[in-house]
N, C-alpha and C positions, 0 to 999 in steps of 0.2 A: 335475226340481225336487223337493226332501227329501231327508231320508237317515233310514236307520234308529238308532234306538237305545233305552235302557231308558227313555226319560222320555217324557212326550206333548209331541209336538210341534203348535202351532197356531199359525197364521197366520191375518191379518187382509182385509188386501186385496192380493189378488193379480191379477196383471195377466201374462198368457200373449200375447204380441203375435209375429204370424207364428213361430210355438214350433210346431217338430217332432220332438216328444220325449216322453218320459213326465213325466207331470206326478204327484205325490203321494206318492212312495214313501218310506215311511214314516213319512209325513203323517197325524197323527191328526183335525184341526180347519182347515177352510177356511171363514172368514166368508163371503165372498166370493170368487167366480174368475170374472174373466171372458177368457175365450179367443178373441182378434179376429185379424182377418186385413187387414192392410192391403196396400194394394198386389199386386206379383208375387211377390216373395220367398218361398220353399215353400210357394206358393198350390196345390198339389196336392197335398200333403201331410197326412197326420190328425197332431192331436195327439191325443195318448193317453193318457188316464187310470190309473196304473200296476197295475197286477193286483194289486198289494200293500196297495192303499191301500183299505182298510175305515172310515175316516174318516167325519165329516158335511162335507158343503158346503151351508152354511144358505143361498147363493143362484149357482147356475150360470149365465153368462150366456153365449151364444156368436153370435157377430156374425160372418156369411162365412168362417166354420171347420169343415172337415170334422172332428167329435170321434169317437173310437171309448174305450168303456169295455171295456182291454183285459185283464176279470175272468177267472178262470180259472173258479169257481163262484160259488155265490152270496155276495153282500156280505154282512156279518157286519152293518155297522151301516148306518142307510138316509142316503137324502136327505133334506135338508130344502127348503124353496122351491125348486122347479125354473123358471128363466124361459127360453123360448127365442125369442131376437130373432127378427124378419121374415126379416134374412138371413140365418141359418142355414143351411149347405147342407146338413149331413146329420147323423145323431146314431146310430150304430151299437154294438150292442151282443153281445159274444160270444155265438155260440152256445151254447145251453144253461145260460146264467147269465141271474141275477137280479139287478134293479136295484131296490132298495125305496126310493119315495117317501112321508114321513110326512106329510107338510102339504099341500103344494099343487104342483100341476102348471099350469101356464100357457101362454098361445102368443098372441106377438104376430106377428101376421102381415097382409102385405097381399095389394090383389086380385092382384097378377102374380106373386106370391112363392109357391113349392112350397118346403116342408121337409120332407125324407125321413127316417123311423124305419124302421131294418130291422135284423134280423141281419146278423152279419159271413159268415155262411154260406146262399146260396139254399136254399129248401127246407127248412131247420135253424130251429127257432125259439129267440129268446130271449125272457126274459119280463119285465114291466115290474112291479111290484104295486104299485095303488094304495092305501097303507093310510093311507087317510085315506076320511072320508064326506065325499059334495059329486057335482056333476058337472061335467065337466071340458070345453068347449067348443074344439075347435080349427080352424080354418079351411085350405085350401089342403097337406093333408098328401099325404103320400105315402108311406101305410105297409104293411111285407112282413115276412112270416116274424113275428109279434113277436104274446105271448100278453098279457094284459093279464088278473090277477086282485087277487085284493083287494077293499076296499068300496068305492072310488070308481072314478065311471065316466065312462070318454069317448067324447063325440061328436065324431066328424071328419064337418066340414060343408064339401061343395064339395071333396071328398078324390077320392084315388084310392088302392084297394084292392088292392094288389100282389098277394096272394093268400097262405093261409096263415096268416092272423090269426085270434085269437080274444077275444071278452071285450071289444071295441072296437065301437061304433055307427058303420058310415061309410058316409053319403049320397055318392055316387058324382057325379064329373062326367061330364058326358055327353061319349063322344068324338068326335073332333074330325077334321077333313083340311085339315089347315095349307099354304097354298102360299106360300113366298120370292120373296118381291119388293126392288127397291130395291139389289138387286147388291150390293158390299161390303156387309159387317155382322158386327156380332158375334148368335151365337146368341140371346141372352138378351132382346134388343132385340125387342120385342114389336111395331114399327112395320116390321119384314121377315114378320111373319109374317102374310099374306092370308084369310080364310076360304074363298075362289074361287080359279082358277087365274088369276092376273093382274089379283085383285081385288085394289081399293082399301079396303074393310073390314078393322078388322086388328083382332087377336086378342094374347091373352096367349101367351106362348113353352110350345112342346111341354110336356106331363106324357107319362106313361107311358100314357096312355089313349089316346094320338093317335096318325095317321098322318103324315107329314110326306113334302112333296112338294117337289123343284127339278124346273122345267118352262122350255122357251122363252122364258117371260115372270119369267124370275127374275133375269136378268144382260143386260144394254144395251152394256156392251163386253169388250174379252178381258180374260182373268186375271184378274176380280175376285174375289174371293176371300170367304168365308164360317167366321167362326173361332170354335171351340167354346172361349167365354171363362166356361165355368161347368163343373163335375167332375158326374161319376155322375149325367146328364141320361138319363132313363128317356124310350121311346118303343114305340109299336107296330112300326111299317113304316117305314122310309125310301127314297125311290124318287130318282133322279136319272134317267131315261128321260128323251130330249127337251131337255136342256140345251144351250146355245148359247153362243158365245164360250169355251170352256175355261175356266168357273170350276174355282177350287182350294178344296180345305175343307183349313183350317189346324184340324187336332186339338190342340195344342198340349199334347199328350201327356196328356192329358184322356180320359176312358171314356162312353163312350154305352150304355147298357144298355138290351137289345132284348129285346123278349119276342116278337117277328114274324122278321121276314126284312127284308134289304139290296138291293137292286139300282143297281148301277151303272152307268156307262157310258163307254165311250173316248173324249167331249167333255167327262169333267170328270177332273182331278188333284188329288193331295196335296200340300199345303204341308207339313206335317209330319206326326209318328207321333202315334198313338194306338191307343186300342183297345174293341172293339166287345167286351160282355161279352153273351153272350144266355145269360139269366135263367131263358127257360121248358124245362117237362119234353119240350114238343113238339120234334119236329125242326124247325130252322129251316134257312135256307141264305142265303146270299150270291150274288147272280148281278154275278159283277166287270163283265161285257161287254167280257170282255179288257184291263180296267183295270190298271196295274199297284196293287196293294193292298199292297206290300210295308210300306210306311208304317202300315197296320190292321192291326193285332193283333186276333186274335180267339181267344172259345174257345169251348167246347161247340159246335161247329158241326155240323150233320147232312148240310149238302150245301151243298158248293164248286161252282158250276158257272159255268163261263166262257164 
């Protein structure tokens, strides 16, 4: 969306709907943009902010859209009002580039809703500068690799701290050992996920701080199946030991990023492909239990064992 030429280009209100493309290019003035994801339609897909575009966007909005701002160095001219909806799944920023905020940074968020801030590169930080005075409250984050200077400053409250940050206040949530109940479901579904193994207490859906368990008491009859209906879901440990009836996990070509290890077992199958991304500098491993895993893509792995 834009093109280049000698004149400044500005728009008003732009509207970016299931859009998997670069947005901005040689785009000087964006009043408004906001970038939503409806439906399934390249509901896995980022749209992306064009490397070219050193423009203002006096208000960003993004609603169930993975965004990456795909800068090569730092932005020439800043932001203005940045809003980021509840459901925002993630908001990624090049390695080693700069995203300057003048006015205001915000976050509306609720209790079950994680929105992730990280580098497009693990370990790689990119940096956010708040140049504006004020403090900046955020609830329910999930941020990695990402420096944050400037004179305003943020708290992430009830956050999870990826690791590798800096220049950011984050109160930690305490983690967690999630057990699946209730058989079919989609991940996100906060009413499959138990605090007990076969308890009826139930909890908001994994962050990167938790352990997530399927056990005996998580599937009632065969082939139910359990489908990853949300992208870049961060987690500690995943255990499948002790499963019953041959549940399927439907990845739906969706990524789970593991900063622990995997273990599987030859009483549960894949409905579809995906891919395990693990995150941390530790070795991690994968124990299939003879699974076939051909459907899980994985990388950085330190040990396969079967």
């Amino acid at each position: 969306m834009g093109y280049s030429g000698l004149y400044p280009i500005k728009f008003g209100h732009v509207i970016a709907k299931n859009f998997n493309n670069n947005i901005g290019n040689g785009v000087d003035y964006i009043r408004k943009l906001d970038i939503l994801q409806e439906g399934t339609q390249y509901e896995n897909g980022y749209a992306y902010i064009n490397h070219q575009f050193e423009g203002v966007i006096d208000t960003l909005n993004i609603v169930g859209k993975k965004v990456r701002f795909n800068t090569n160095s730092n932005r020439y001219r800043p932001l203005e009002p940045f809003l980021l909806l509840e459901t925002a799944l993630q908001l990624s920023l090049t390695q080693g580039s700069t995203v300057t905020i003048s006015n205001t940074l915000s976050f509306a968020s609720s209790s079950c809703s994680v929105m992730t801030l990280k580098s497009t590169s693990s370990g790689s930080q990119a940096t956010i500068n708040l140049a504006f005075s004020g403090v900046v409250t955020g609830t329910n984050l999930n941020i990695r690799d990402l420096s944050f200077t400037g004179s305003g400053t943020l708290n992430a409250i009830s956050s999870v701290d990826g690791g590798n940050n800096s220049g950011v206040n984050i109160t930690q949530q305490s983690p967690r050992n999630l057990y699946w109940i209730g058989g079919t479901g989609n991940w996100s579904d906060s009413s499959h996920w138990a605090t007990s193994n076969g308890g009826s207490t139930t909890a908001c859906a994994p962050t990167s701080n938790d352990n997530v368990f399927f056990t005996s008491n998580s599937f009632s009859a065969a082939n139910q199946v359990v489908t990853l209906n949300i992208d870049n879901v961060g987690l500690k440990n995943m255990d499948w030991t002790g499963v019953t009836n041959t549940p399927k996990f439907n990845m739906t070509d969706k990524t789970l990023e593991i900063s622990g290890s995997v273990t599987y077992t030859t009483d549960m199958q894949f409905q579809s492909a995906g891919t395990l991304s693990f995150i941390s500098s530790s070795t991690a491993s994968i124990q299939t239990g003879s699974t076939d895993t051909s459907d899980a893509n994985s990388n950085n792995i330190g040990n396969y064992l079967r």
